[in-house]
NULO-678538 format. One line per 2 residues: number of its first residue (from 1); for each residue x, y, z of N, C-alpha, C, O. Coordinates in Angstrom, 2 decimals, m for minus. Atoms other than C-alpha are relative to their C-alpha. Layout:
% NULO-678538
NUM> X Y Z X Y Z X Y Z X Y Z  ...
***
This chain:
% NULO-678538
1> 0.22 m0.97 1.06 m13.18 9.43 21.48 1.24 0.08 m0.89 2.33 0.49 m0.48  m1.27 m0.38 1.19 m10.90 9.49 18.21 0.10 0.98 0.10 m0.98 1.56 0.00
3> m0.83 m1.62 m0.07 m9.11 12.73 18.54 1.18 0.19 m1.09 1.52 1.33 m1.42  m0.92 0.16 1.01 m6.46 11.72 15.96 m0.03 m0.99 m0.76 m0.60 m1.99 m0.34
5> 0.40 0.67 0.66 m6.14 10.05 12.89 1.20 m0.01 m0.56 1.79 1.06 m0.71  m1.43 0.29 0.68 m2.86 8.36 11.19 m0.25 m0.83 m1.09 m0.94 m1.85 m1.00
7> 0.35 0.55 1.23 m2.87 7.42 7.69 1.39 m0.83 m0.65 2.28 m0.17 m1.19  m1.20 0.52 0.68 m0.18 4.75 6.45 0.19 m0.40 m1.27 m0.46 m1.41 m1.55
9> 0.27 0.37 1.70 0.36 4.39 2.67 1.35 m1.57 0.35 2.32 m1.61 1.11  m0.03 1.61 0.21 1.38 0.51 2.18 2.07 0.16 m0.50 2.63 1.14 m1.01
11> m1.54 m0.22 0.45 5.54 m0.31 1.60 0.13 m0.69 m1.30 m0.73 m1.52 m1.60  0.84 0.44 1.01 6.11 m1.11 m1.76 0.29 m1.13 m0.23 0.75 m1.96 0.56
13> 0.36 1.19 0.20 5.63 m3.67 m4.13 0.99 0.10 m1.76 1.76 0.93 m2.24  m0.23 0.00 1.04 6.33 m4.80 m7.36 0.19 1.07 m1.13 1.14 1.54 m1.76
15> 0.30 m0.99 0.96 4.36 m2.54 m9.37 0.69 1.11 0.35 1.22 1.66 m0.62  m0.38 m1.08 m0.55 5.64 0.27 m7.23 0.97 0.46 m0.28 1.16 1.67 m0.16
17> m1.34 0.26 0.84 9.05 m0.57 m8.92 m0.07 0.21 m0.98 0.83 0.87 m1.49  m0.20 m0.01 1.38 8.04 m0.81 m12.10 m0.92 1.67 m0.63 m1.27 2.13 m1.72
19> 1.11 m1.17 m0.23 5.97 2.27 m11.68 m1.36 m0.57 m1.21 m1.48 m0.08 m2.34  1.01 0.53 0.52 2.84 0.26 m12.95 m1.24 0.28 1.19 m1.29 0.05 2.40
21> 1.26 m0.38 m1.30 m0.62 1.52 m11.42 m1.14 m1.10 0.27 m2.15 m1.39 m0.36  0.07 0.65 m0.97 m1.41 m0.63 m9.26 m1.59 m0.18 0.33 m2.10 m1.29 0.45
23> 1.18 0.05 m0.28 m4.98 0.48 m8.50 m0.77 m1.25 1.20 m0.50 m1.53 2.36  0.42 1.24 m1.51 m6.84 m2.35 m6.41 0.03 m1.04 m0.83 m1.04 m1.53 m1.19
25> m0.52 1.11 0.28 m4.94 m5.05 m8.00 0.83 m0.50 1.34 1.65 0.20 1.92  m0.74 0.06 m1.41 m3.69 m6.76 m4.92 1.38 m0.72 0.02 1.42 m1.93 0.25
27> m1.89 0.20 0.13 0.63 m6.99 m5.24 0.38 m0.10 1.49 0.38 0.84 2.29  m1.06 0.06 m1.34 2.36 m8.26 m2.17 1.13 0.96 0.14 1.40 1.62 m0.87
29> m0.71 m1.01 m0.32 4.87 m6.11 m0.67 1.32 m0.78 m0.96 1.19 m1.88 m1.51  m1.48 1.10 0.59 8.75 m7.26 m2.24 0.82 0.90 1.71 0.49 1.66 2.62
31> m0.87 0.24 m1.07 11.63 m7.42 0.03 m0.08 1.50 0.90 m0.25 1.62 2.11  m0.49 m1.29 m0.45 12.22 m3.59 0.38 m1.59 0.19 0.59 m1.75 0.52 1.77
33> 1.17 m0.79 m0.52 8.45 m2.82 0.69 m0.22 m0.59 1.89 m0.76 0.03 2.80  0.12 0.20 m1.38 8.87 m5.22 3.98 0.69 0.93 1.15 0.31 1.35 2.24
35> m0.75 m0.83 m1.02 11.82 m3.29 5.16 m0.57 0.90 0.84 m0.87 0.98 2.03  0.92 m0.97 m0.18 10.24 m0.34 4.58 m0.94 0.08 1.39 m0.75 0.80 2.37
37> 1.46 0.08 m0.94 6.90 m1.20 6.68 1.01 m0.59 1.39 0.43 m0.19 2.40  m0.22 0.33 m1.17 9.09 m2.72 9.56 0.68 1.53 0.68 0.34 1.87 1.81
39> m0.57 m1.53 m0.55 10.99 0.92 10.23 m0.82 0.79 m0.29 m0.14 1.74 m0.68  1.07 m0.87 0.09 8.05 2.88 9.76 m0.93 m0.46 1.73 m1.30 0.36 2.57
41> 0.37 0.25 m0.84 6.56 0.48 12.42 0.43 0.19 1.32 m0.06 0.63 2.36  m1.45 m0.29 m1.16 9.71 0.42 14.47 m0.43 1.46 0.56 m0.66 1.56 1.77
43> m0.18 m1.59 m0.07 9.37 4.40 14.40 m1.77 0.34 0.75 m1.70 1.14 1.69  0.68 m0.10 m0.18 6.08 4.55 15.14 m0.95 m0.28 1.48 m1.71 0.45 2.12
45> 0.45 0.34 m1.01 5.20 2.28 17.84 0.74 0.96 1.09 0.11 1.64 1.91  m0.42 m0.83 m0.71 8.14 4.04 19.51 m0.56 1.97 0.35 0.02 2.69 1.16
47> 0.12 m0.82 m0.11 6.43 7.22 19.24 m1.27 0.30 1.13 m1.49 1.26 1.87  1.09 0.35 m1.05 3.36 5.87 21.18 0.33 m0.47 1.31 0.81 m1.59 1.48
49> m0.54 1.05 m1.15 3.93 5.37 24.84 m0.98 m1.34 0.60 m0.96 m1.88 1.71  0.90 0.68 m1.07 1.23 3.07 25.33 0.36 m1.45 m1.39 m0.32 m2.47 m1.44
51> m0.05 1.11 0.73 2.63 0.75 22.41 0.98 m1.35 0.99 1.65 m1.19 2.01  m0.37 1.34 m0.82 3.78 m2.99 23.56 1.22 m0.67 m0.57 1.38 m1.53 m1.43
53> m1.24 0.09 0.23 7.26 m2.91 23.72 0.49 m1.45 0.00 1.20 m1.92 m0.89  m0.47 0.96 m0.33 7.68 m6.14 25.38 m0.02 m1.12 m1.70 0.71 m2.03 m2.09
55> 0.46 1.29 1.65 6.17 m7.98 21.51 1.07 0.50 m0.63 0.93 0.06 m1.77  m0.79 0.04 1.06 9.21 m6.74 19.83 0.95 m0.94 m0.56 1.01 m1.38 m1.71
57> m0.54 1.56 0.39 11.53 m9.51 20.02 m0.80 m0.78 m0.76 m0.24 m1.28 m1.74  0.70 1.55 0.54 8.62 m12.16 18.92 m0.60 0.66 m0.75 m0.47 m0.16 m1.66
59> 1.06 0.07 1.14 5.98 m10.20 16.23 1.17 1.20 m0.19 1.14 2.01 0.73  m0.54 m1.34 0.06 8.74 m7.40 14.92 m0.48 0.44 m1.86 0.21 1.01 m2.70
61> m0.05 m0.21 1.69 7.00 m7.26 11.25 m0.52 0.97 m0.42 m0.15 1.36 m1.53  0.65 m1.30 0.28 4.73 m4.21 11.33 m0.67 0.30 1.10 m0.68 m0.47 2.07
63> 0.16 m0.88 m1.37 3.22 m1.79 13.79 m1.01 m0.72 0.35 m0.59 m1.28 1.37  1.07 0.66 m0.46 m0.25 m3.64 14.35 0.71 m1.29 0.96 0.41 m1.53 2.14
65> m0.92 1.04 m0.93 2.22 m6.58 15.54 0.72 0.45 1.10 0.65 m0.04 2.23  m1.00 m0.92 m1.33 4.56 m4.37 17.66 m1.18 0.17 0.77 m1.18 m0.40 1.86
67> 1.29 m0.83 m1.08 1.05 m2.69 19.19 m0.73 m0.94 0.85 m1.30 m0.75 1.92  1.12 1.69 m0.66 m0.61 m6.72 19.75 m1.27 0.58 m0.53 m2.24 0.06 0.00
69> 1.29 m0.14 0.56 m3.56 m4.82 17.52 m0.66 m0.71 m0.82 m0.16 m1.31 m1.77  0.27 0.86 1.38 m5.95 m6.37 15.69 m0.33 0.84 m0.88 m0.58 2.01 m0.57
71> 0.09 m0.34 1.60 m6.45 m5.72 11.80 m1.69 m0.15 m0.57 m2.27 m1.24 m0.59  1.01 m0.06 0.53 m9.65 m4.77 10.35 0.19 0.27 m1.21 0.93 1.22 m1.49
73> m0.22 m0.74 1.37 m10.05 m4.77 6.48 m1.73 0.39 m0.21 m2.79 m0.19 0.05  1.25 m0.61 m0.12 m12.53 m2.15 5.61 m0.02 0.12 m1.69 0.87 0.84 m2.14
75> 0.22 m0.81 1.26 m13.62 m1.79 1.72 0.33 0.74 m0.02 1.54 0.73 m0.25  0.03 m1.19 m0.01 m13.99 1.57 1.91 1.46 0.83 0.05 1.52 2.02 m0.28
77> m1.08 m0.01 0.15 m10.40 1.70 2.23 0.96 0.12 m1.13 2.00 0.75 m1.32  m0.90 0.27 1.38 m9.56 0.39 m1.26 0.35 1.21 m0.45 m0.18 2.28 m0.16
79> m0.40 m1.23 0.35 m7.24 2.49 m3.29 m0.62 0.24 m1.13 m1.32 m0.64 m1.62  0.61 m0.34 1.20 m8.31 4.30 m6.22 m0.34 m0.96 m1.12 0.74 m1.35 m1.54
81> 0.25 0.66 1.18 m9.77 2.16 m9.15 0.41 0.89 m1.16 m0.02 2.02 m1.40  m0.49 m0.72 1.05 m7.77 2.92 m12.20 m0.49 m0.78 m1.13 0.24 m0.63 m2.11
83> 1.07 0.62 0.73 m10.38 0.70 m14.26 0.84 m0.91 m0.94 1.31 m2.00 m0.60  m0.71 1.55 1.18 m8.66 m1.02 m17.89 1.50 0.73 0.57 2.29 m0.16 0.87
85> m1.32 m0.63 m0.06 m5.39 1.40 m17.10 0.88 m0.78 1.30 2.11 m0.85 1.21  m0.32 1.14 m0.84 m4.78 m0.99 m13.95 0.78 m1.07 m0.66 0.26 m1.85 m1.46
87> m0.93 0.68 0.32 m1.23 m2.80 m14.46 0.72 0.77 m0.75 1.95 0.71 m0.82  m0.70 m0.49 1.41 m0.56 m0.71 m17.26 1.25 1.28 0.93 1.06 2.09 1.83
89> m0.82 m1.86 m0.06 2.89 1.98 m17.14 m0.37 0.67 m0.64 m1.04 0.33 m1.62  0.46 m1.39 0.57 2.48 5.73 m17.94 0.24 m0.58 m1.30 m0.74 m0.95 m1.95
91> m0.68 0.36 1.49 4.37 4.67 m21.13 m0.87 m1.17 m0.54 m0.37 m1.43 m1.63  0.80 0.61 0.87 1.89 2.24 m22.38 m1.17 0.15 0.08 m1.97 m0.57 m0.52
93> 1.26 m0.99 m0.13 m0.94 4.54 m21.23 0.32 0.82 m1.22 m0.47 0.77 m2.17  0.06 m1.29 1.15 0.30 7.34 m23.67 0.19 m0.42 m0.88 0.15 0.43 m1.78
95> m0.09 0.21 1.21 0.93 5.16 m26.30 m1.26 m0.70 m0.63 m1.42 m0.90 m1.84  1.33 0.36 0.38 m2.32 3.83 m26.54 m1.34 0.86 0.03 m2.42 0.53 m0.46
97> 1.27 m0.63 m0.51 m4.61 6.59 m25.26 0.91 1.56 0.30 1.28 1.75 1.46  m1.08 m1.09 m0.30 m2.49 9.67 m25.08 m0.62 1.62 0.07 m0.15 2.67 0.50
99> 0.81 m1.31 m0.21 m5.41 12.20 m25.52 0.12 0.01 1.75 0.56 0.89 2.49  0.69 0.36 m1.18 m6.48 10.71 m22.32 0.78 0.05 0.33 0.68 1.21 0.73
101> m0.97 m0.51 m0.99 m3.24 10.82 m20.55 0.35 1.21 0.14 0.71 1.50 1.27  m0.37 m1.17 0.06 m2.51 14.05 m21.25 m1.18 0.69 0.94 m0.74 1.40 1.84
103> 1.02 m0.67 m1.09 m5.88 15.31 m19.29 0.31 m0.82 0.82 0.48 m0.06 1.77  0.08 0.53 m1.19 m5.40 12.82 m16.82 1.78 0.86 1.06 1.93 1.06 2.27
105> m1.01 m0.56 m0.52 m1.90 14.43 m16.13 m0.64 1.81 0.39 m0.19 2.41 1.36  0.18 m0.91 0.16 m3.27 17.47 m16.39 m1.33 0.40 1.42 m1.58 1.50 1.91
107> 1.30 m0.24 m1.10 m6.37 17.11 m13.61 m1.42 0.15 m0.86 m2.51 0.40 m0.34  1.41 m0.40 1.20 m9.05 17.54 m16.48 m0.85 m1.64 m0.08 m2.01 m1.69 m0.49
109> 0.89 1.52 m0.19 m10.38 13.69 m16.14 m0.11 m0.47 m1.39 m1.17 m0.83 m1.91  0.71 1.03 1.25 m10.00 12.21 m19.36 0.57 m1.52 0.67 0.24 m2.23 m0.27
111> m0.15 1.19 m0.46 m8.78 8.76 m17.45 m1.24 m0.28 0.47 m1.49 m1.49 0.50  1.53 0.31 m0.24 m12.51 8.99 m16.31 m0.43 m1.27 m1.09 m0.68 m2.39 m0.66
113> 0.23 0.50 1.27 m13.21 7.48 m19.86 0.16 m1.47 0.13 m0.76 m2.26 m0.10  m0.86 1.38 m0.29 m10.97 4.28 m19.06 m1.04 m0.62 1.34 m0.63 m1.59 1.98
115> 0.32 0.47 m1.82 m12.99 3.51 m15.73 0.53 0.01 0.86 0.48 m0.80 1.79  m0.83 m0.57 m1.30 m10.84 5.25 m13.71 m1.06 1.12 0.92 m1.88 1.99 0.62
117> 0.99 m0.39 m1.21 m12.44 6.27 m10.52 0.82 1.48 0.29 2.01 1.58 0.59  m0.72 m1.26 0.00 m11.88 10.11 m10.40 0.02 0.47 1.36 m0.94 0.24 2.09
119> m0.56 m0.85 m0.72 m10.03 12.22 m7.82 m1.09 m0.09 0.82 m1.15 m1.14 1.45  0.31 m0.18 m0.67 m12.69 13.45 m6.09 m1.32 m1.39 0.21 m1.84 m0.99 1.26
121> 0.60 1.10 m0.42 m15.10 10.12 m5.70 0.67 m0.85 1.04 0.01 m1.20 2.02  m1.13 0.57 m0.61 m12.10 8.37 m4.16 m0.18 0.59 1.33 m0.46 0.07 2.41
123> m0.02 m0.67 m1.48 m11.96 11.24 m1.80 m1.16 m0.01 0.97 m1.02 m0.28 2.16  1.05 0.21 m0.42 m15.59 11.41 m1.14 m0.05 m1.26 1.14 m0.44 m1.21 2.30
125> 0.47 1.41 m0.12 m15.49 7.42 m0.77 0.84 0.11 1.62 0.25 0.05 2.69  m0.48 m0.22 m1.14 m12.79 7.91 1.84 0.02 0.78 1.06 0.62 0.40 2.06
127> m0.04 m0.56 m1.00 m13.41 10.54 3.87 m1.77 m0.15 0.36 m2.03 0.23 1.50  0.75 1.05 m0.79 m17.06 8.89 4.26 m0.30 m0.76 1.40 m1.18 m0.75 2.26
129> m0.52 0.84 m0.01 m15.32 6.45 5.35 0.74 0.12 1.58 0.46 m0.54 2.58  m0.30 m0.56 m1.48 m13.30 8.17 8.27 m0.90 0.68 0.46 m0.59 0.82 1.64
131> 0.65 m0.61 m0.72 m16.18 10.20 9.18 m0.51 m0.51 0.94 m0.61 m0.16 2.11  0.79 0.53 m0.86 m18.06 7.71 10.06 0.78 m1.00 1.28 0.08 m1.38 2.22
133> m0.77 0.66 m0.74 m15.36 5.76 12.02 0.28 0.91 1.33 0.47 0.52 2.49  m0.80 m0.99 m1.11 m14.31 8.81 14.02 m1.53 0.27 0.96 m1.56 0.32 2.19
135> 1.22 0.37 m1.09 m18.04 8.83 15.34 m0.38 m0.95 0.61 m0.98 m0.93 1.69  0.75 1.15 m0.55 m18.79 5.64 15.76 m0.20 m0.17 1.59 0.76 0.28 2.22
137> 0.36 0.29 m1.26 m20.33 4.65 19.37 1.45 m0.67 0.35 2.30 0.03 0.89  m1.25 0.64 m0.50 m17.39 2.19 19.96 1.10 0.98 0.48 1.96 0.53 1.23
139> m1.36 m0.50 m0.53 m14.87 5.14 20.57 m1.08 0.99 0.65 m0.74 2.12 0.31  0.28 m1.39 m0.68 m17.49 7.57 22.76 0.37 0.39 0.56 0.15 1.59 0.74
141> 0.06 m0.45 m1.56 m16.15 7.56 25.75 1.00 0.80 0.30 1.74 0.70 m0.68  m1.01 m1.53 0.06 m13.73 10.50 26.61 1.32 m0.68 m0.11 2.22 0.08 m0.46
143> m1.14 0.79 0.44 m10.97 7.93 26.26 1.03 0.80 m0.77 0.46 1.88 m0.59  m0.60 m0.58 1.10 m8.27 9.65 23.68 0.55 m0.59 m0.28 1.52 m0.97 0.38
145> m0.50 0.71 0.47 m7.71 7.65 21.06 0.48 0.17 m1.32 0.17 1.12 m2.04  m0.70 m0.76 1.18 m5.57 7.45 18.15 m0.57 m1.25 m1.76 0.21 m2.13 m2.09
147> 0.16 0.62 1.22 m7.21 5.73 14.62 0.82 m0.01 m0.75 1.15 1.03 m1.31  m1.06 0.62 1.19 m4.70 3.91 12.42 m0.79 m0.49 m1.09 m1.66 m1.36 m1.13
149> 0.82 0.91 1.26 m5.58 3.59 8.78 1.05 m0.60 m0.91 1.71 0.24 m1.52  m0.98 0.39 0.89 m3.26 1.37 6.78 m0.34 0.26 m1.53 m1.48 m0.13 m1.25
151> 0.60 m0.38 1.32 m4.26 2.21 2.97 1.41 0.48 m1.24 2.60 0.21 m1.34  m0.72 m0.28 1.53 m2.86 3.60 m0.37 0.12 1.58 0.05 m0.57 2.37 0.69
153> m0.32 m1.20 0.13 m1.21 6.65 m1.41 m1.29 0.97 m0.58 m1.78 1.89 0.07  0.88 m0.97 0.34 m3.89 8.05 m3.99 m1.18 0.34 1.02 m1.77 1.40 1.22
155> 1.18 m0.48 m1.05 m6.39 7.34 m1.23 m0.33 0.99 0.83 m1.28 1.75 1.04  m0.09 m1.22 m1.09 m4.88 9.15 1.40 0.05 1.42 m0.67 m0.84 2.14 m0.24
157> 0.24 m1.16 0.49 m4.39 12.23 m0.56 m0.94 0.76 m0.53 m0.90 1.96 m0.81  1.20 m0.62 0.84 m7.87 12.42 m2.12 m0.88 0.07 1.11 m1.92 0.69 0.89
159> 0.74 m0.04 m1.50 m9.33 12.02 1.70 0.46 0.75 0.93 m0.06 0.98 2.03  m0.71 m1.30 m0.80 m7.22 14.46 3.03 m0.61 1.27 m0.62 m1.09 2.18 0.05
161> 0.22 m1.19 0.45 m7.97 16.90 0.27 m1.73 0.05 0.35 m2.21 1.19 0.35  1.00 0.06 m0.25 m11.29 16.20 1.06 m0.84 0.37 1.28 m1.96 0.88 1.36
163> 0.58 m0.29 m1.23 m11.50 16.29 4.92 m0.12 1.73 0.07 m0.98 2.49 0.52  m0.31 m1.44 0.03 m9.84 19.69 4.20 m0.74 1.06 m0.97 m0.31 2.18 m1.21
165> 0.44 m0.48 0.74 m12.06 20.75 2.05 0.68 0.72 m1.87 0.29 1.61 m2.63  m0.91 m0.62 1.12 m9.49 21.25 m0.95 m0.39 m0.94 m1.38 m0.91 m2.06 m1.35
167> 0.45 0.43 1.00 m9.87 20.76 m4.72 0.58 m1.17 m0.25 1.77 m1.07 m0.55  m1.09 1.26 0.73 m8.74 17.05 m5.66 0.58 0.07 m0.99 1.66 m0.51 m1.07
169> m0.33 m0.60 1.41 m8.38 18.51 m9.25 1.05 0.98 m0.21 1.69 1.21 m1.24  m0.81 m1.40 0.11 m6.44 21.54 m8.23 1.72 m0.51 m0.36 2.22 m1.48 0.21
171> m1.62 0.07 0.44 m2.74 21.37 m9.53 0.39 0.34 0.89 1.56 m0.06 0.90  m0.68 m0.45 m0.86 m1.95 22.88 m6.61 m0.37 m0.57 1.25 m0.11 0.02 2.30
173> 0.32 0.82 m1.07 m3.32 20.19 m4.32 1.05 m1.02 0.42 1.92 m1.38 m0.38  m1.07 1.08 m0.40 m1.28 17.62 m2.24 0.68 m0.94 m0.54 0.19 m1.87 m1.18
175> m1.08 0.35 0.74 1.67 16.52 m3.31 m0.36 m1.58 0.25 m1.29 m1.92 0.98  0.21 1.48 m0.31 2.20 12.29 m3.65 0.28 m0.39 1.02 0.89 0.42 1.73
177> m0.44 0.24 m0.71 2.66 10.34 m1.34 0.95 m1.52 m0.03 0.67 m2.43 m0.81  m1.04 0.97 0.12 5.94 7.76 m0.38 m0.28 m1.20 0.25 m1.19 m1.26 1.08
179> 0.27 1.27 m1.13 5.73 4.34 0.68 0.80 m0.32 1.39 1.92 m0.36 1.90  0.12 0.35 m1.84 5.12 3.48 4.13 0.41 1.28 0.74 1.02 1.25 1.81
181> m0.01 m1.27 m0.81 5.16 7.20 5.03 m1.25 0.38 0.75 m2.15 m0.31 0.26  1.33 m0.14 m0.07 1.98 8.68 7.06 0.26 1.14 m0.18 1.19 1.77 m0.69
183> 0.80 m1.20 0.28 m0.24 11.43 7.48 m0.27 0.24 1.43 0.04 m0.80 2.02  0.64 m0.42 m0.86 m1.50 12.81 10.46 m0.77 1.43 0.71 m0.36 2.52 1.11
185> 0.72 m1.09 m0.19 m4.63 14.49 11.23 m0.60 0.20 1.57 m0.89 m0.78 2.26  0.64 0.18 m1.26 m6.03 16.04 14.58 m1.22 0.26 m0.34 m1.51 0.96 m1.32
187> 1.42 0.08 0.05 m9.66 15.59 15.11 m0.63 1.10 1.11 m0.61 0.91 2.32  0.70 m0.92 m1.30 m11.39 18.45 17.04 m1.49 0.33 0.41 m2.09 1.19 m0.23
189> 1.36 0.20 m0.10 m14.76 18.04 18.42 m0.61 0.94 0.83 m1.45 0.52 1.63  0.04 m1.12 m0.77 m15.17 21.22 19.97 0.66 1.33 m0.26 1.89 1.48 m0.26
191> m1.02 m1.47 m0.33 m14.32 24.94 19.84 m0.55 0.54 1.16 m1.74 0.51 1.49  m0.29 m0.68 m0.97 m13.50 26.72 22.66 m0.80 m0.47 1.32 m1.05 0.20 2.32
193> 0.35 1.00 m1.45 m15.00 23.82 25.12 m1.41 0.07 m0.58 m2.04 0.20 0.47  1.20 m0.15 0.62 m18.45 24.04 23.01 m0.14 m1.11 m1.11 0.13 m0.75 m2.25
195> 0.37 1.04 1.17 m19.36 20.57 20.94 m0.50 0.59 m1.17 m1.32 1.49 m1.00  0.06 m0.26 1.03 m19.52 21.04 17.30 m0.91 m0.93 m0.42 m1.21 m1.78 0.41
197> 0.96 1.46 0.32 m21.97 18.58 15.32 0.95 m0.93 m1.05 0.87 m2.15 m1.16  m0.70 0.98 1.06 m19.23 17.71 12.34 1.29 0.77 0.92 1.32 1.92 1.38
199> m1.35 m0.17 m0.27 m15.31 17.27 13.62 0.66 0.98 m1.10 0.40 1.04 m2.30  m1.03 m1.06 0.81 m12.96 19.83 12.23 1.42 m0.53 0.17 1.65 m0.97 1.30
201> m0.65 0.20 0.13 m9.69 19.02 11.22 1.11 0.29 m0.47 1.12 0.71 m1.63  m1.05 m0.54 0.48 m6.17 19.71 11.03 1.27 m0.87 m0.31 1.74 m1.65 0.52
203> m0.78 0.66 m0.02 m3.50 18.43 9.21 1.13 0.56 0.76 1.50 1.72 0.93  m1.82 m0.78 m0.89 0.04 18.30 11.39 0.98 m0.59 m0.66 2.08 m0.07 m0.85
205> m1.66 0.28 0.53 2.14 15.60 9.56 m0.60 m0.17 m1.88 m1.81 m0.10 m2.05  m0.04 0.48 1.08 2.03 14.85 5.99 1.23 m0.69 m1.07 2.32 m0.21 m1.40
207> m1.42 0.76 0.56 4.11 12.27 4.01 1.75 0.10 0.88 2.92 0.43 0.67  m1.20 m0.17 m0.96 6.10 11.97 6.94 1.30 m1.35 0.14 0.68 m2.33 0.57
209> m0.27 1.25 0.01 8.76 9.09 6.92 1.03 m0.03 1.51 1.46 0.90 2.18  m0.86 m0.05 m1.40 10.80 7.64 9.97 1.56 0.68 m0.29 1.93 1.16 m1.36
211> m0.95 m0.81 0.09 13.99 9.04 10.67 1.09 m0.61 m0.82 1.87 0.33 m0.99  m0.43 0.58 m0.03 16.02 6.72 9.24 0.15 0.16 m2.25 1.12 0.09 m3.01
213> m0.02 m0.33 1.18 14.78 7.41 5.59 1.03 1.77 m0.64 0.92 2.41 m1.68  0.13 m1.15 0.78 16.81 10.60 5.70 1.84 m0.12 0.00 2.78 0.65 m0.18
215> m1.84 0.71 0.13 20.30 8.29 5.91 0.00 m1.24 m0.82 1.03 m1.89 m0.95  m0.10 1.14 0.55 19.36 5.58 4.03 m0.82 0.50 m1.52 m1.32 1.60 m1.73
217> 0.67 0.34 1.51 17.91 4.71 0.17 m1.09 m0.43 0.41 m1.30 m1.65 0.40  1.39 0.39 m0.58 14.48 4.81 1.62 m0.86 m0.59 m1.18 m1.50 m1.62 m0.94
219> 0.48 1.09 0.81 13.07 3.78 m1.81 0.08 m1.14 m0.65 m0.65 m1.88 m1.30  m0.85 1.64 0.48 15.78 1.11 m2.38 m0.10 m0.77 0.88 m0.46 m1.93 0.67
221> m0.55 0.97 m1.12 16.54 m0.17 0.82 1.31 0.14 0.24 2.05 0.99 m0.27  m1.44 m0.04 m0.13 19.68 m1.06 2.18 0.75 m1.03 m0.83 0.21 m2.07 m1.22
223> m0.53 1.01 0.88 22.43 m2.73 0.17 m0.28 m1.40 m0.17 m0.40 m1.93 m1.28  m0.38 1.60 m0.64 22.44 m6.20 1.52 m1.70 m0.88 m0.41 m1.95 m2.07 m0.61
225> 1.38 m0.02 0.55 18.73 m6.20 0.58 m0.35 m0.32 m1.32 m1.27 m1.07 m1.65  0.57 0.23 1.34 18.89 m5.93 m3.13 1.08 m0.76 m0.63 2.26 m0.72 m0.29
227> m1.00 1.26 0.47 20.46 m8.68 m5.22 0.71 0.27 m1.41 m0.02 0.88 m2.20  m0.37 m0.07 1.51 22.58 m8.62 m8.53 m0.50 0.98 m1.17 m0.05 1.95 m1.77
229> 0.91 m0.42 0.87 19.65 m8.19 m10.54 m1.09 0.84 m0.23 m1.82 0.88 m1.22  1.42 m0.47 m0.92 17.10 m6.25 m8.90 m0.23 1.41 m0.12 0.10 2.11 0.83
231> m0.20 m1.34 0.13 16.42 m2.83 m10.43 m0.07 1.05 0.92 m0.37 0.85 2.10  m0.23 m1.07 m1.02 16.80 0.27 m8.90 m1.56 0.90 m0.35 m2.05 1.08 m1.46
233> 1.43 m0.77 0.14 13.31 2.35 m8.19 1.06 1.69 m0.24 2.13 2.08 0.25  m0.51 m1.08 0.34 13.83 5.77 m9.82 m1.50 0.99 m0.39 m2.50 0.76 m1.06
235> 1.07 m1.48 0.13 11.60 9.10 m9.75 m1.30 m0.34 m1.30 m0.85 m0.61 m2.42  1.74 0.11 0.93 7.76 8.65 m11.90 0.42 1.33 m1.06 0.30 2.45 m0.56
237> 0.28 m0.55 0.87 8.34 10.44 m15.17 m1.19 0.12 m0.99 m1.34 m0.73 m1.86  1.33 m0.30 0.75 4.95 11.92 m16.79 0.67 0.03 m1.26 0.04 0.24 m2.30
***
């Protein structure tokens, strides 16, 4: 039985640098986004005692490797579709379409317009998505198990606001999320020893990163990492 659910947003990439949205254009990780994902993994497996310590020496590249798990890619996963605005920076969004950025900053959906897949569809699509995973027959058995979802930032936040019943639109909904930070939700299939028919859920971690991000240039990396030329990632200005 899934009882918990861990959500990993991806380490970054290119675009992630250039703050270009990314959407489900598929960008390999760059150097840092590997780092990244290996100390998230590092941190992680260690937090599990039933992860497989002995694979660290030989697969040490991300947690599915540390764990000896295998990798399922699920559609339903993909991150938000940001339609023609996909590749594009804020800054050559507002200079071309600037009504429309301005509601899209705003939560009002004029990026709808563009074929951007809005807030709450996303969320819908994804928490779907985990519903049906966290039932599935394959995990019935009183087992307690923990579901890993590797995925994208907007995803996780529009499937969170979603499990939780919260507005995707609301300005006052969940903040972004980092790369290669998770989420973690508990799954409760029961009150007070009495089966429920839909799981209830609570978030415990959100945009959580390993410990390691809170001594280091978690969105740079470490020195030795970045070369000459190699800009520096700096804060998303609307």
């Amino acid at each position: 039985m899934i009882d918990e659910v861990m959500m990993l947003r991806h380490g970054r990439t290119q675009y992630n640098l250039e703050h270009r949205l990314q959407g489900q254009i598929d960008v390999p990780l760059d150097i840092v986004g590997q780092w990244q994902v290996d100390q998230t993994g590092f941190a992680l497996a260690s937090r599990y005692y039933w992860a497989k310590v002995n694979r660290l020496a030989e697969h040490p590249e991300a947690f599915a490797d540390i764990l000896g798990l295998p990798v399922t890619c699920d559609q339903r996963l993909r991150e938000r579709s940001f339609g023609e605005w996909e590749g594009m920076t804020r800054a050559e969004i507002k200079a071309v379409a600037a009504d429309d950025y301005a509601s899209w900053k705003q939560h009002t959906g004029g990026e709808t317009k563009h074929g951007v897949e809005s807030r709450a569809a996303v969320g819908q699509r994804g928490a779907d998505a985990v519903r049906a995973l966290v039932i599935d027959s394959a995990y019935s058995d009183s087992t307690p198990t923990t579901l890993m979802l590797v995925t994208h930032g907007s995803w996780i936040t529009a499937t969170i606001s979603n499990l939780l019943e919260l507005d995707p639109d609301g300005m006052n909904a969940l903040g972004g999320m980092r790369n290669a930070c998770w989420c973690r939700l508990k799954v409760r299939h029961s009150v007070n020893g009495t089966p429920i028919e839909q799981p209830l859920w609570e978030l415990e971690e959100y945009n959580k990163a390993p410990a390691i991000a809170d001594s280091a240039d978690w969105e740079n990396g470490p020195t030795d990492l970045r070369g000459p030329h190699m800009p520096s990632w700096q804060p998303i200005v609307w």
